[in-house]
C-alpha positions in Angstrom: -147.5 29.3 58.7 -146.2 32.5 60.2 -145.3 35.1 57.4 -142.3 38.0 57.8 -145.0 40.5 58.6 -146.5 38.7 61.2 -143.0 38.7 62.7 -142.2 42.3 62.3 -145.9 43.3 63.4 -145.1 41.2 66.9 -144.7 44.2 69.9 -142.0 44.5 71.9 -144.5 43.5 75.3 -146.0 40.2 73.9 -142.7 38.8 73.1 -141.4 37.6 76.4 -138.2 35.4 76.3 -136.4 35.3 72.7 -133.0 33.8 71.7 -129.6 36.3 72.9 -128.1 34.6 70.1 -128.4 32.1 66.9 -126.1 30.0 65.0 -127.3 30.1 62.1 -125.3 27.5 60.0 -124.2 25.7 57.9 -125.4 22.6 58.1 -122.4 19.4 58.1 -120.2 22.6 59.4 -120.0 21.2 62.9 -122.9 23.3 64.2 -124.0 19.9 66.0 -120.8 19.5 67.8 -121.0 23.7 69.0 -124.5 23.4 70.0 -123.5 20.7 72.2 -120.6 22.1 73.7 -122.2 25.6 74.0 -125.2 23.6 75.8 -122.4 22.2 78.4 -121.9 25.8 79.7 -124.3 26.7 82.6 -124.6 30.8 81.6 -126.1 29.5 78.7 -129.5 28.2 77.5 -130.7 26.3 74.9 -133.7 24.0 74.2 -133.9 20.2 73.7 -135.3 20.7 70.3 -132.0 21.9 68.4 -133.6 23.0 64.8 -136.5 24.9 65.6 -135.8 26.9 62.5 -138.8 29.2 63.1 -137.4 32.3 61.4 -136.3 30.4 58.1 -140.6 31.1 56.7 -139.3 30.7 53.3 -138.1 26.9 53.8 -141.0 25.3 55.3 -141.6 21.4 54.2 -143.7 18.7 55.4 -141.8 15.9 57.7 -145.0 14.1 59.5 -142.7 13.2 62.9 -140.7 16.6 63.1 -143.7 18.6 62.1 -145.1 17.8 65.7 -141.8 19.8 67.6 -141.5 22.3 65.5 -143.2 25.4 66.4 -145.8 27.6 64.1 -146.5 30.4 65.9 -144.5 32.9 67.8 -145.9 31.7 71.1 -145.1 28.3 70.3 -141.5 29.6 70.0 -141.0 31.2 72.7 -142.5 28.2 75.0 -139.2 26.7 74.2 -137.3 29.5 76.4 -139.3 29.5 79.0 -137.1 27.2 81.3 -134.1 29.7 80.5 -132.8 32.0 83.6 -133.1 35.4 83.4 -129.3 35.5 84.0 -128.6 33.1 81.1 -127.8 33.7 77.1 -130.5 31.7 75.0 -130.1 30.5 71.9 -131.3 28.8 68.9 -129.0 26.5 66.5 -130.9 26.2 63.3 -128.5 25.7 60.2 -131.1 26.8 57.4 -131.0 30.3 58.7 -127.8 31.2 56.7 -129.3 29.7 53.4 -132.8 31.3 54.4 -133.7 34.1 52.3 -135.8 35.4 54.9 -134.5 34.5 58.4 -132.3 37.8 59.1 -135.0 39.6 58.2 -137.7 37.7 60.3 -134.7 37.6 63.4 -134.0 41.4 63.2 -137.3 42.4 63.1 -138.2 40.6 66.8 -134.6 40.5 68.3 -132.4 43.6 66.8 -129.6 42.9 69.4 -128.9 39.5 68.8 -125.9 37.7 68.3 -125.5 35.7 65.0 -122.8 32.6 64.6 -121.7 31.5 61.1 -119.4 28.2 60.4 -118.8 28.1 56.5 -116.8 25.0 55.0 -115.0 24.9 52.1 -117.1 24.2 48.8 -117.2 21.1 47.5 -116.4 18.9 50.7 -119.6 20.7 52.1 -121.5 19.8 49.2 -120.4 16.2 49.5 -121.5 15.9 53.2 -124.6 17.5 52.7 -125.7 15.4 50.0 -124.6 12.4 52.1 -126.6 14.2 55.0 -129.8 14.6 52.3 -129.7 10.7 51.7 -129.4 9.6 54.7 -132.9 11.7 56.1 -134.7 11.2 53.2 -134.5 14.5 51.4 -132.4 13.5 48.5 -133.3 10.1 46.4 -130.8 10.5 44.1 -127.5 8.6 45.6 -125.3 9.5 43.5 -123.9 12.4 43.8 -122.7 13.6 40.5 -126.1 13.0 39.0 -127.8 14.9 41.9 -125.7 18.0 41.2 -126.7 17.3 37.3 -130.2 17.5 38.2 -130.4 20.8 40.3 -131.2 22.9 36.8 -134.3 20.5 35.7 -135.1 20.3 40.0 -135.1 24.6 39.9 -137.3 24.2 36.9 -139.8 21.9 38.6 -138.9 19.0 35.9 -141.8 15.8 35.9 -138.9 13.1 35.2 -136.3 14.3 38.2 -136.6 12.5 41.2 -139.0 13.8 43.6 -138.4 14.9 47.0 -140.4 16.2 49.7 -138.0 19.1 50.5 -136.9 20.1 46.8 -135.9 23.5 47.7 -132.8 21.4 49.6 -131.3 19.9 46.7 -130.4 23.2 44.7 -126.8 22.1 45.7 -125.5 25.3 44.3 -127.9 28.1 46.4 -126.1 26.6 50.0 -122.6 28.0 49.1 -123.7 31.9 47.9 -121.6 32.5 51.3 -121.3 36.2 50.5 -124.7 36.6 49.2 -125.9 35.1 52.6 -123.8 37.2 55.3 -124.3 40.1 53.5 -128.3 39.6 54.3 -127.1 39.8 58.4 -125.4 42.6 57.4 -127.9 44.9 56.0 -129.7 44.1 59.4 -127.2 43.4 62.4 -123.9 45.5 63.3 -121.0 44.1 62.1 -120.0 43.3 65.7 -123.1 40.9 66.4 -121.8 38.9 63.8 -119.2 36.1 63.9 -118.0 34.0 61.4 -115.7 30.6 61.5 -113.8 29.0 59.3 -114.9 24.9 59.5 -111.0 24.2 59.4 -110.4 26.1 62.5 -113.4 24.3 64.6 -111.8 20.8 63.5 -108.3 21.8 64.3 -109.4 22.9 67.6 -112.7 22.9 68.8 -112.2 24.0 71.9 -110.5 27.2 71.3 -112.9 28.0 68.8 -115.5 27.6 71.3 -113.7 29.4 73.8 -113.9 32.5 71.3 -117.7 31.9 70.9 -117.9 32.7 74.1 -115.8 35.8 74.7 -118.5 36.7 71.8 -121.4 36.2 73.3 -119.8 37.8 76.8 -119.8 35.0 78.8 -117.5 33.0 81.3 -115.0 31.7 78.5 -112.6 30.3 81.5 -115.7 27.4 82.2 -114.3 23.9 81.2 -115.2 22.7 77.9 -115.3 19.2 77.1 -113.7 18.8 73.0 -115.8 17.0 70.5 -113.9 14.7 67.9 -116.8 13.4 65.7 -118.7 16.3 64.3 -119.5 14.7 60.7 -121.9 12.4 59.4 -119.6 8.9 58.6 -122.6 6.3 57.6 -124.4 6.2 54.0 -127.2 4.6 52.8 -126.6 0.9 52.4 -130.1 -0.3 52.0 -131.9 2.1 50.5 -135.3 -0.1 50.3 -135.3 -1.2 53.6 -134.5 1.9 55.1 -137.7 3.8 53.1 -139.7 0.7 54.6 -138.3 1.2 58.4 -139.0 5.0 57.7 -143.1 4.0 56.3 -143.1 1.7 59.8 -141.6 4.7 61.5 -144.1 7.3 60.4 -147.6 4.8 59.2 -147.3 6.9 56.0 -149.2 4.0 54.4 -152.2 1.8 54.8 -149.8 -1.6 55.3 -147.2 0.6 57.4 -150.2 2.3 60.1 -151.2 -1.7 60.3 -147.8 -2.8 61.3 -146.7 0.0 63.2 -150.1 -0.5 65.7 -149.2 -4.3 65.9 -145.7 -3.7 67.3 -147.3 -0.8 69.3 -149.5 -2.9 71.2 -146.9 -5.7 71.7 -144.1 -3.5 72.9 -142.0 -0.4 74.3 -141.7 3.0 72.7 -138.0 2.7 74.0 -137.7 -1.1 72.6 -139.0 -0.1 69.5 -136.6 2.6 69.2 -133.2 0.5 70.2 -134.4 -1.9 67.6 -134.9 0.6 64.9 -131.3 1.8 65.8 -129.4 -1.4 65.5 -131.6 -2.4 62.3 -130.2 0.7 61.0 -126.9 0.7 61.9 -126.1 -3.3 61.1 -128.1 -3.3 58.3 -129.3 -0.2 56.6 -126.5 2.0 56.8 -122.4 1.2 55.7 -119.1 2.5 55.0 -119.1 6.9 53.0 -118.5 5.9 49.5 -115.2 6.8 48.6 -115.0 10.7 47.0 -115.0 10.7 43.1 -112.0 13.1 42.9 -112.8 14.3 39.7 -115.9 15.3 40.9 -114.3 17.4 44.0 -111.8 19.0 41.2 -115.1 19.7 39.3 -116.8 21.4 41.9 -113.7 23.7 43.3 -113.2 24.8 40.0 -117.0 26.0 39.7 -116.7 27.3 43.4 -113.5 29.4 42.8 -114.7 32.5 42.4 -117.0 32.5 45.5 -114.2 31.4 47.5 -112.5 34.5 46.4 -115.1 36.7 46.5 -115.6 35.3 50.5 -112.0 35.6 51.1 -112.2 39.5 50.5 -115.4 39.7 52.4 -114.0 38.2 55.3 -110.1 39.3 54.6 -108.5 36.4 54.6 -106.7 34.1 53.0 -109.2 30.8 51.8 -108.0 30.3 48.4 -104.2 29.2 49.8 -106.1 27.5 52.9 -108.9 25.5 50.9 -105.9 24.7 48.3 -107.5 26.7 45.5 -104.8 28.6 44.4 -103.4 25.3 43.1 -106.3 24.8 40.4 -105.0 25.5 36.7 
């Protein structure tokens, strides 16, 4: 595992290609949707593997099939820019660096003129598509949701009896909207002029304005046609929640029955057979219709949220508590 002073010891000569710029999250904020429409634009460069989330040293977990792509070591890193034109702006779209304690840090220290890209979302519907986005890769057995927000205190305190994940750092619900406490860590190392934040609502509305004004930021050809995305959050939940940990054991021969099965269907088929398959499985069977949103719960959480919403709305000087609808809570 690469630590922050490995980072900041790297000199200048051995680093070779690095990222121009980074959008750095949130996740569910439609940081899928700008990647994709950034990657469209041919002054710009960015890798196949969308999450290398290198810099973010403090939110490492194990995931057997990603752990393969994404990089350990500086080197490693930088392989993944080698393709990009000299001409071109690089980048890297990895939403855990805005919840990472340590990514600006670990960025600044390698790449002190680079170009950050925030999308923040208003509290509790965030919450509510992350925790749908936790279920749905495995990182949150809880399904529902109150409960799982219950259980981030006896989760932060390591508790036996919660339920166990292989990421638990992710499901300290509360830790993903300290908005303020997280750009002000870009601030203390990045100008205020390398940083950009937008508003989730604004990207939705229109995401090809918005995308337009990324790339007047990053000083690039913002005239180039750009092709607007309508899906940019997850609709499906977890329908079948035993068969779809048993496709995932086939999926990754995590277990002595699975590694038997999964060389079987190896030996008798396609990688890309065995792929379509999985995806239809999943999507006829496994997955279904978002639960409806428990209102009370939403009211719930916007009430605990208000004051960071304020607090952001000063930081950023404007108005989120009329446009999130907070200023109508009793």
């Amino acid at each position: 595992m690469t630590s922050s002073t490995e980072l900041t010891g790297v000199a200048p000569a051995q680093r070779h290609r690095l990222p121009d710029f980074f959008v750095v999250g949130h996740h569910k904020c439609g940081t899928t949707a700008l990647y994709a429409m950034l990657a469209s634009h041919p002054q710009i460069y960015l890798p196949r593997l969308k999450e290398p989330r290198f810099f973010a040293t403090d939110l490492r977990y194990p995931n057997p099939p990603r752990a393969k792509l994404v990089p350990e070591t500086l080197e490693e890193y930088m392989a993944l820019y080698e393709r990009a034109e000299p001409e071109q702006r690089a980048g890297d779209g990895s939403p855990m660096y805005l919840w990472s304690r340590e990514a600006a840090g670990n960025i600044a220290a390698v790449q002190p003129a680079a170009r950050m890209v925030a999308i923040l979302r208003e509290p509790a519907s965030f919450l509510h598509s992350l925790h749908n986005h936790w279920l749905l890769n495995h990182i949150e057995p809880e399904k529902d949701m109150r409960r799982a927000i219950e259980l981030e205190d006896a989760r932060r305190q390591g508790a036996a009896d919660a339920p166990q994940s292989y990421w638990p750092q992710a499901l300290l619900y509360s830790d993903h909207v300290r908005y303020v406490e997280q750009l002000r860590r870009y601030d203390a190392v990045f100008p205020k002029e390398q940083m950009m934040v937008i508003v989730y609502d604004d990207f939705r509305r229109d995401n090809e304005d918005t995308v337009r004004s990324v790339l007047r930021f990053l000083e690039v050809d913002d005239t180039h046609p750009v092709e607007a995305l309508e899906r940019m959050t997850t609709k499906s939940r977890v329908r079948a929640k035993r068969l779809d940990r048993m496709i995932r054991a086939l999926y990754v021969g995590e277990k002595p029955w699975a590694r038997a099965i999964k060389a079987s269907v190896t030996a008798l088929s396609t990688e890309r057979a065995r792929s379509q398959a999985s995806r239809l499985l999943r999507r006829n069977i496994v997955y279904g219709k978002p639960l409806p949103l428990d209102e009370r719960l939403m009211l719930e959480l916007r009430r605990r949220f208000k004051g960071e919403v304020q607090a952001l709305s000063e930081y950023l000087d404007r108005d989120l508590v009329a446009l999130w609808g907070y200023d109508e809570l009793d």
